[in-house]
N, C-alpha and C positions, 0 to 999 in steps of 0.2 A: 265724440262731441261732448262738450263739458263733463267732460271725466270728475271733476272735481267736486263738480255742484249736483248730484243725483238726488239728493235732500229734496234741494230746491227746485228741481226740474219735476219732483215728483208735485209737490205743492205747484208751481204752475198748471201741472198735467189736469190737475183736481178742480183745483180753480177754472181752468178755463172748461171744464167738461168735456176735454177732447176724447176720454175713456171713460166707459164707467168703473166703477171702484172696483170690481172684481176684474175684469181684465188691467188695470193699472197693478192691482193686487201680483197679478201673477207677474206681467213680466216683471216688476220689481226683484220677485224674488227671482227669477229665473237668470235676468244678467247680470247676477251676482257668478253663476257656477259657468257664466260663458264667457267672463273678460269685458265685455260693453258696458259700455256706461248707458245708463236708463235712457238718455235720449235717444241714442242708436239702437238701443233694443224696441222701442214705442218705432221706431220713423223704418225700421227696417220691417215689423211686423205685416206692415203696408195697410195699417186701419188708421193711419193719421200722415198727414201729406208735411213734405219736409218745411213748405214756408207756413202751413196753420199752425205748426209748431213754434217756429221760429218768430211767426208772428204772436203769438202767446205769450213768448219769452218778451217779446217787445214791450209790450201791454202791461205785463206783469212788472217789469223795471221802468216803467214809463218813457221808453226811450223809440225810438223810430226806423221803422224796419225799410230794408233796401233789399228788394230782391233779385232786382238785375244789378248785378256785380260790374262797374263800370270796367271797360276794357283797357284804361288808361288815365292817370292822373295828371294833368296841367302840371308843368313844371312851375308856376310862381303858386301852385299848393301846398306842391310837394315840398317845396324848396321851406316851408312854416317848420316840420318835422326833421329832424336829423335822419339819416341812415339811420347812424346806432341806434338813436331812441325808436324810431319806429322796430326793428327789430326784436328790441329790447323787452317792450310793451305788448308788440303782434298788432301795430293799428296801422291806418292810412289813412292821412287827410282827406276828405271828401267835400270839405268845403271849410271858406275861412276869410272871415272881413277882418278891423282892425280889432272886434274885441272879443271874438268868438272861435270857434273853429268846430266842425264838426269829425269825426273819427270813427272809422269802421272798424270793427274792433274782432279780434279774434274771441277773447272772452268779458263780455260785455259783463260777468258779473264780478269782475278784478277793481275792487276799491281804487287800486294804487292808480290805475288809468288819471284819473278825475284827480284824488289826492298831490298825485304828484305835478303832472303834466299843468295843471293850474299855474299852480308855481310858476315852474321853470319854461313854461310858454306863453306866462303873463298873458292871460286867455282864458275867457270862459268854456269849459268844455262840455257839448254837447256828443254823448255818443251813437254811434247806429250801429243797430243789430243788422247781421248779414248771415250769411253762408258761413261758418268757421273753416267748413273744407277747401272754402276758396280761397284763404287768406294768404296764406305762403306765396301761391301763385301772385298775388297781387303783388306781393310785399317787391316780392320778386322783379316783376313789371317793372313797379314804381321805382325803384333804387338800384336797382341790378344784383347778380349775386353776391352774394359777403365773400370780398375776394381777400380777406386774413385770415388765416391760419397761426398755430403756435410755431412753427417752424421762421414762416413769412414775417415774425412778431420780433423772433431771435433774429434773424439776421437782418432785421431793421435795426437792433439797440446794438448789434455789433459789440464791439469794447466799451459802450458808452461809459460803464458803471465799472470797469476792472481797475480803475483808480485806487489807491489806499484807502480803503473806508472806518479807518479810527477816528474816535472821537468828533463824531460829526452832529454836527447842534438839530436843537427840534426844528429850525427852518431847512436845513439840508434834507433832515428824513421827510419831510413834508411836500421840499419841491421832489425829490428823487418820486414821493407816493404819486404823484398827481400829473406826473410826466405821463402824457397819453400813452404810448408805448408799454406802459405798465399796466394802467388802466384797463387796455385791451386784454395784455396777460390775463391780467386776474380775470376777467369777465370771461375767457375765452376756456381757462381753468373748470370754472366755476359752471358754466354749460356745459362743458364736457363731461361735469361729474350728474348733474340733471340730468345730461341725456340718457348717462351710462346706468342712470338710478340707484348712486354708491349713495351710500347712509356717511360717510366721512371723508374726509380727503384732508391729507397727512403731508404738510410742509416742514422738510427737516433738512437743516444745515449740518455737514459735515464739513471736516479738516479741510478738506479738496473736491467737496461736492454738494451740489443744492438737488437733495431728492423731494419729489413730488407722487405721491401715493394714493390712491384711490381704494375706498373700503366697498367692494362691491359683493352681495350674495354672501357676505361673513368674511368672505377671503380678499388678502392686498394686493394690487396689483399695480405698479411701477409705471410714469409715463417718461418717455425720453426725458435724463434728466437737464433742466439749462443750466446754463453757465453759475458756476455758484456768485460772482459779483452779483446776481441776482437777487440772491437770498433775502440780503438788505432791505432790497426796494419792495422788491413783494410783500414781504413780511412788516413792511411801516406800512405797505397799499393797505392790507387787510385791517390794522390796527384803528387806520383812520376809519375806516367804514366803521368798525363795531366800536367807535368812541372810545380806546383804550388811549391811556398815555402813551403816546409817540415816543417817548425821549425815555422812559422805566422801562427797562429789561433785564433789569437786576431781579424782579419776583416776581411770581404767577399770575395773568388778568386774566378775566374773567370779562366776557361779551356777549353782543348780538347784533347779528345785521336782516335786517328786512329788506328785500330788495325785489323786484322783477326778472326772471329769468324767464327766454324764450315766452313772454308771452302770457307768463303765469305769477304769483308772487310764492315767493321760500323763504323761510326763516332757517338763518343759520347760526346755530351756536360757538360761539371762539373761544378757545381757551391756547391760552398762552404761556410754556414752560421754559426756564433760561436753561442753557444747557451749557457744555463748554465752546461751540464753535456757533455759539447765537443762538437765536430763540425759538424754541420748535414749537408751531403751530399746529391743531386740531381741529376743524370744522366738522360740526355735526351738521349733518341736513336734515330739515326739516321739511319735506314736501309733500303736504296734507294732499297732494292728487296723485299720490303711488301707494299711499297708504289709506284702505278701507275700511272705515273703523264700525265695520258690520259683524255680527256674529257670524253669519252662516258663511263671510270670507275668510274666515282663520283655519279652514279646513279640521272643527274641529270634529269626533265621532260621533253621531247622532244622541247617544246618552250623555256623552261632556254637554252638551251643547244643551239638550235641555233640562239639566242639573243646573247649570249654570243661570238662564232662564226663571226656573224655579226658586232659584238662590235670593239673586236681587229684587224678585217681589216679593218676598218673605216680610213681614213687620219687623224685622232683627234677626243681628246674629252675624260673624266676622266669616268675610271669605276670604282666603290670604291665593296669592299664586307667587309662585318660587321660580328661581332661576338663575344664571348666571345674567349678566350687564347683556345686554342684546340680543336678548331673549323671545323680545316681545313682550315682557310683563305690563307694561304701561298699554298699551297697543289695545289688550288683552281685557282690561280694566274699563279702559277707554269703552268697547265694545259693549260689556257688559252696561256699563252706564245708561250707553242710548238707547237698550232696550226699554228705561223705565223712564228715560227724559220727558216731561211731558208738561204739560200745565198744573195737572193734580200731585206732580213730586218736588220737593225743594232737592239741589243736590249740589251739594258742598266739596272742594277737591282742596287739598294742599296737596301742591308738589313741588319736585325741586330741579329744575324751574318747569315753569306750563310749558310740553312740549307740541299742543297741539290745541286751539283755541275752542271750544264747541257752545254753539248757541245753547241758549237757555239752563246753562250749568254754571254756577260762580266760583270760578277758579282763584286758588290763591300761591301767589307764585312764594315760598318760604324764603325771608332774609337774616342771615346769622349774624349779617353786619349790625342790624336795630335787635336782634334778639328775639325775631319770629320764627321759631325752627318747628317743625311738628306738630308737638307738643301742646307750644302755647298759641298751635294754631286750630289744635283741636280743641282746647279750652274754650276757644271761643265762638266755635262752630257748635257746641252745645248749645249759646245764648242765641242761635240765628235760627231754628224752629225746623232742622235739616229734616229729611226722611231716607236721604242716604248720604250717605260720606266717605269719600275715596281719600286714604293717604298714602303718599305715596313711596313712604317704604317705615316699616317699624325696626327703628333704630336703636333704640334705650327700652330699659326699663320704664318712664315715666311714659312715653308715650304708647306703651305695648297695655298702661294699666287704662289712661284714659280711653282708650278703643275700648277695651272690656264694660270701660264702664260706660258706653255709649251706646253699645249693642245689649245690655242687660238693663239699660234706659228705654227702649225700643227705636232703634236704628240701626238699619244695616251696613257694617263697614268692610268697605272693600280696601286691601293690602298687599304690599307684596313683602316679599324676607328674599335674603338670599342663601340659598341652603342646594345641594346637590341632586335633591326628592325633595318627596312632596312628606313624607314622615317624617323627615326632619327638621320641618318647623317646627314641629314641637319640640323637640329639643331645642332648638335653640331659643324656643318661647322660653322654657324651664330656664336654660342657660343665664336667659339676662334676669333672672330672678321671679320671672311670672309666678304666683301659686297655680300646680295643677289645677286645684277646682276652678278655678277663674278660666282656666284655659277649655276643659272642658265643656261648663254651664254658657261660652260664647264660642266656640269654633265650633261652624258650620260644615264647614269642606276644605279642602287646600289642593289646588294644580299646579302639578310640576308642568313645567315646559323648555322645551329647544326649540329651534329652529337651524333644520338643515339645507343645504342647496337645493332647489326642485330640476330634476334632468330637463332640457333646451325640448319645448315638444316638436322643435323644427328638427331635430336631431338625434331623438330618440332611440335606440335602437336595439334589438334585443339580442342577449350573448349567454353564454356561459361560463358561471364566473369558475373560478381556478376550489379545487378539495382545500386549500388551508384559509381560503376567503370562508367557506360555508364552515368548517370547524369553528373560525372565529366569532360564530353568530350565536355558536351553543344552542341548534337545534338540532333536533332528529331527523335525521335526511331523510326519511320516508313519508316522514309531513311535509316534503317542499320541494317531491321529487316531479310534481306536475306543477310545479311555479316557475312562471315567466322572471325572468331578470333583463333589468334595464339598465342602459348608460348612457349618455352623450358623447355623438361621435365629434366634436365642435363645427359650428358654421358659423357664418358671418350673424346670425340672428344673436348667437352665445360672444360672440367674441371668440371663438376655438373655443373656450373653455369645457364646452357642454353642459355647463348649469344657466339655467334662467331663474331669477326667483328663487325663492324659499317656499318653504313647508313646514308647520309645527308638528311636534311631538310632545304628548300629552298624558299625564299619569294623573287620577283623578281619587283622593281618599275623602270620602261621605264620612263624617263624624258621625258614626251609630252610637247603642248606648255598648256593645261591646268597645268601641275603639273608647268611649269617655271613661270606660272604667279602667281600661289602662292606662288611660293620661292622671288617672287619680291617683293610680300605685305605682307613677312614674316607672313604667315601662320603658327598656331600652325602646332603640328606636326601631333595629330589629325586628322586638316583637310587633312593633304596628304596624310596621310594611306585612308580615305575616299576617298576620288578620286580616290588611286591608284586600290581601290577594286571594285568601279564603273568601272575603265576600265579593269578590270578583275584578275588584280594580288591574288593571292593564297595567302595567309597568313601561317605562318609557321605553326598554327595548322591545315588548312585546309591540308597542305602538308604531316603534320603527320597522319593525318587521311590514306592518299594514302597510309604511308609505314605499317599500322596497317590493311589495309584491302588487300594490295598485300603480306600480310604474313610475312612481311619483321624484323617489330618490334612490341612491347607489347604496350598494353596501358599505361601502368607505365611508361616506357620509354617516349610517346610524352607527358605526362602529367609532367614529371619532367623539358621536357627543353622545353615549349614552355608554 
């Protein structure tokens, strides 16, 4: 139950004194390591009753609680609300004159509710807190089951679109986008990939085929492809949504769509590439309620974790975290951030773009079209009185100097690089020109990270792997001849796959005054991973070993990214 908003369900919890603080204290931290969200862990403990809760939440958003969940909705109610949109949203009319309407709302703290539905139901909207568990059934009741499918979808459009599609003007791409028929696709796409909790989904024209791809747990996975006369329409649906030119597919756009899926809102990033057989599309998801921007859910090892801790309330000094693209580095940063968010910190971000919005932090989203890149956005986040500051990635020379000089001003800045370890940020600091001493007198720490597939725990199961899998680990068998080994055997929870989720992998090097003397005398990089392991840092395979023998992931898996 509000997955999304644990923040703020904690702050109601307070507010309204349902717990006192040390029992809110613990389970806070406790359904972090159990999967629940805060409200589910409070309402399941059985010390707070589900509607004082819900009644809280009411009070707290000034909105009006319903505890008997009506059995049935009036059809000249229901009839104010669409099918789609009610789905769309997760609400049901519960009442509604000529200027109002009231809405039972699956997540009563969803802006878009109010935001949108005004509009386009010319209507003042009033919402009501309910049961969330009871919603579906309702939605259900009220409109009946959602009887489209992608399949149902195709062989409604039939041939409609297998026509010649050359040279066809911005009012064809426009009526083709907005043909319900399409509409449905895209929407129907688009929850599949929420449901499924893929971070991308991959629309690409070929010769003789419109594939559709799905980025779930690192790895792609393929959905029956449609008909390629498709490619078209879809591909103008999407355009419209993120405000791109309809009619330009000559060169790369650049977007975003905010919209309501199942219930919730997602920000999705577009990016648009011309290829030779039309324009291949990339959506990034963004769904702040799959992703937990808490430290102690990054699964990091109890001393990363409170290094890291330690770090960001230091008065200065740069933490950098490395990694490849999809790593988690942002994620990572994110996390560390909100340990120090508060009223007594100012905290300043450039990024490229804000992948994830957070209260009480001033994000700055970087534009190279007006000439805002890093750089001259760190310039000016000196003049705004920060006490930390996140950028989000050091790219040049100029902006690797003003970090330095911003942590040797007293501010601590958090960063990432991308380098293969964590030793060789410094090199690559060196590379773009930095002076060692500069690099020394400000680096802090630097973590390397991955993230590999976490085994399905519906699925689990424990095997013995083959003599050329254990060779490939490069340990000594007689340290790992009492270790369990795990794999996913697949179920319907995994998709078959056998992976749910992810897991990081973690290599952690403390800038001592041994490691700053060898950034003085420009030490290979080498030699600092050597020292860093003399003074005990963990190297990312040694850390994958942790998450293959805590059951966590396969050996395939730390063998592919470390």
């Amino acid at each position: 139950m509000f997955e999304d908003h644990n923040d703020t369900v904690y702050e109601i919890i307070k507010s309204a004194a349902l717990l006192d603080l040390v029992q809110l204290d613990e389970l806070n931290e406790s359904h972090l390591h159990t999967g629940k969200s805060l409200a589910d862990a409070v309402i399941d403990s059985g010390v707070v009753e589900r509607s004082a809760f819900l009644t809280a939440v009411a009070d707290f958003l000034g909105y009006a609680y319903q505890e008997a969940m009506p059995s049935s909705i009036s059809e000249d109610v229901a009839s104010v609300v669409k099918a789609s949109t009610a789905r769309m949203y997760a609400v049901v009319p519960f009442s509604a004159d000529e200027t109002s309407i009231s809405l039972l709302a699956k997540d009563p703290f969803n802006p878009s509710i109010i935001d949108d539905l005004t509009f386009s139901l010319n209507k003042d909207i009033q919402i009501v807190v309910c049961d969330p568990e009871l919603m579906d059934a309702l939605i259900v009741a009220t409109y009946g089951e959602e009887d489209s499918s992608i399949d149902d979808i195709l062989g409604d459009l039939g041939d409609r679109f297998a026509e010649a599609q050359d040279n066809l003007s911005d009012s064809d791409l426009t009526d083709m986008a907005n043909q319900t028929p399409i509409i449905r696709f895209v929407n129907l796409v688009l929850q599949q990939a929420i449901k499924d909790q893929a971070s991308d989904v991959h629309f690409e024209p070929f010769e003789d085929q419109f594939r559709i791809r799905y980025r779930i747990d690192g790895a792609l996975y393929e959905m029956a492809p449609p008909p390629k006369s498709l490619a078209i329409p879809v591909i103008s649906r999407i355009k419209v949504l993120s405000n791109m030119n309809i009619s330009e597919s000559r060169i790369p756009q650049d977007g975003r769509i905010k919209m309501t899926i199942a219930g919730r809102p997602v920000d999705l990033r577009v990016s648009t590439l011309p290829t030779q057989f039309g324009e291949s599309v990339v959506l990034r998801v963004l769904d702040k309620s799959v992703v937990n921007l808490d430290l102690e859910a990054l699964s990091l090892p109890d001393d990363i974790l409170q290094t890291i801790r330690d770090l960001v309330n230091r008065p200065n000094g740069i933490f950098i975290v490395t990694g490849p693209t999809g790593s988690g580095k942002t994620t990572t940063l994110y996390s560390a951030l909100r340990e120090v968010n508060s009223v007594e910190t100012k905290i300043l971000t450039a990024e490229d773009p804000v992948e994830y919005e957070i209260d009480g932090i001033m994000q700055v989203a970087v534009n190279h079209k007006v000439g805002l890149d890093f750089a001259r956005a760190l310039r000016a986040f000196l003049r705004q009185d920060p006490d930390k500051i996140m950028i989000g990635e050091i790219r040049d020379l100029e902006t690797a100097q003003i970090a330095v000089q911003a942590s040797l001003t007293g501010h601590v800045v958090l960063s990432t690089l991308h380098t293969n370890d964590a030793s060789g940020a410094v090199t690559r600091l060196i590379d773009m020109g930095l002076e060692p001493f500069l690099i020394s007198a400000s680096l802090e720490a630097i973590l390397a990270q991955r993230l590999v597939r976490r085994i399905c725990k519906k699925c689990r199961t424990a095997y013995e792997p083959g003599h050329d899998l254990i060779e490939m680990l490069d340990v000594d068998p007689l340290e790992i001849a009492e270790k369990d080994f795990f794999y996913g055997e697949g179920c319907p929870e995994c998709s078959d796959t056998g992976y749910r989720g992810r897991v990081g992998l973690f290599e952690m090097i403390i800038v001592s005054d041994a490691i700053r003397e060898l950034i003085n005398n420009r030490a290979p990089t080498l030699a600092i991973k050597q020292k860093a392991l003399e003074q005990g840092m963990r190297s990312l395979r040694d850390d994958g070993l942790r998450a293959i023998f805590d059951g966590n992931s396969t050996i395939e898996e730390v063998l592919k990214y470390t």
